[in-house]
C-alpha positions in Angstrom: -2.0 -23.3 -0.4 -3.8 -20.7 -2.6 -3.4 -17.3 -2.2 -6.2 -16.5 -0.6 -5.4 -18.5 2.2 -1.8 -17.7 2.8 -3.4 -14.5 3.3 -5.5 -15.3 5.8 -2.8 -17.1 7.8 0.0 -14.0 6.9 -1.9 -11.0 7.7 -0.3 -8.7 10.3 -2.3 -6.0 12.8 -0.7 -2.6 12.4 -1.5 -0.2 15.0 -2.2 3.3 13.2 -0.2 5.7 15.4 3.1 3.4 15.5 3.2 3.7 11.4 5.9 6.2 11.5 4.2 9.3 9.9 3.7 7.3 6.8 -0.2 7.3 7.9 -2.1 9.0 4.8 -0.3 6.3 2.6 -1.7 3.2 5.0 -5.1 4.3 5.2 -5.4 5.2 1.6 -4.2 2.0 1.0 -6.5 0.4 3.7 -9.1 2.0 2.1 -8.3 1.1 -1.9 -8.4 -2.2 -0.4 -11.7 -2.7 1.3 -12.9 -0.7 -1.7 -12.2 -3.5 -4.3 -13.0 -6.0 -1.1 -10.2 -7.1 -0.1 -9.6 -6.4 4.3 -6.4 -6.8 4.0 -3.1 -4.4 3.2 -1.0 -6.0 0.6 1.8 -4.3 -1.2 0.1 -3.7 -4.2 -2.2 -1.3 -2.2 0.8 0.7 -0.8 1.6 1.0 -4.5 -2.1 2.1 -6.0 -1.9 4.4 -2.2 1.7 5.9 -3.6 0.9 6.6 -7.0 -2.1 7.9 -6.4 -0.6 10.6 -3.7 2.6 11.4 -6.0 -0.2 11.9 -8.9 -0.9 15.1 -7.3 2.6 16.2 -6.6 3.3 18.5 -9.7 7.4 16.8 -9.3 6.4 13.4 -9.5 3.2 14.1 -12.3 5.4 14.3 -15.0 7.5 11.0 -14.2 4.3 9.1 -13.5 2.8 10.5 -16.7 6.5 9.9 -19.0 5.9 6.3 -18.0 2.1 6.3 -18.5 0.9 5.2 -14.8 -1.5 6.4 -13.6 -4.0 4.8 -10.0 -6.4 3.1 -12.5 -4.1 1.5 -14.1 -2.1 -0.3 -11.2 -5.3 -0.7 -10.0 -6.5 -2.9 -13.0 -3.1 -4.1 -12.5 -4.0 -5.4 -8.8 -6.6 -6.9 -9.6 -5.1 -8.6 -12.7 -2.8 -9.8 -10.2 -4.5 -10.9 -7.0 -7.6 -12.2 -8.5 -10.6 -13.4 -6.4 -11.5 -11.1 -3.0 -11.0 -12.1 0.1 -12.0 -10.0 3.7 -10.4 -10.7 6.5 -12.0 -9.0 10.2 -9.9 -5.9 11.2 -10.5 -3.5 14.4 -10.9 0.3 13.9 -7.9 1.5 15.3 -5.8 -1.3 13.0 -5.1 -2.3 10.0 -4.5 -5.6 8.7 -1.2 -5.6 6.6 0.9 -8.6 5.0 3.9 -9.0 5.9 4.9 -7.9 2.2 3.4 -4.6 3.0 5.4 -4.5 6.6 8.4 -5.3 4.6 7.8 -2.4 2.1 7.0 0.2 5.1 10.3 -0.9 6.6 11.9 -0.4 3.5 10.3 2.9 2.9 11.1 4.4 6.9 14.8 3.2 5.8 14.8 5.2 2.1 12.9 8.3 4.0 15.8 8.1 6.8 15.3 8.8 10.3 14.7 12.4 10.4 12.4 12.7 8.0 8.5 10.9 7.3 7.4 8.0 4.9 6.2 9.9 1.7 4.7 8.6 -1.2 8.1 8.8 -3.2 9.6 6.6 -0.6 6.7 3.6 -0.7 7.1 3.6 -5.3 11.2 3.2 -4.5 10.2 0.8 -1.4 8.1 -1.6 -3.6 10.1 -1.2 -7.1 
């Protein structure tokens, strides 16, 4: 099966308002990837959504810079990665996620603990 097709077959709805608090970082991510044509969530997006978000946190700049990463680059990365686009329908009030990216917004509501919301720190340790 290529990989366009497993993701066709593997893509999960996510309502919006059950994401817990970790919204910004989902709908940037929804939006990097309709933006490079994808309709679909993948982990790599939570990534490009994270760094991109911690790139203008003046604590995490400096790591982010140290190691030189920056959103274009793991965006060139994606798309290294991925390869050809595929869309896939989605709903307004949803967003169509992999189950890679459900298991990284698990992972990140687990790092982030229960008291306190997904932030963009949280998604970078989730995915590394």
């Amino acid at each position: 099966m290529r990989y366009s097709e497993y993701m066709q077959t593997a893509q999960l709805s996510v309502a919006l308002p059950s994401v817990r608090h970790g919204r910004e970082i989902v709908l940037l991510a929804d939006l990097e990837s309709h933006e490079s044509g994808f309709g679909f969530v993948d982990a790599e997006h939570l990534l490009l959504a994270a760094v991109t978000l911690c790139a203008g946190m003046p604590r995490f700049r400096p790591v982010l810079d140290a190691h030189r990463i920056t959103p274009d680059t793991v965006r060139s990365g994606i798309r290294a990665f991925v390869g050809a686009h595929t869309t896939c329908p989605g709903e307004h009030d949803r967003v169509a996620c992999t189950p890679a990216a459900m298991r990284v917004l698990a992972r990140a509501a687990t790092i982030a603990g229960r008291s306190e919301r997904i932030r963009p720190p949280h998604v970078v340790l989730a995915v590394l």
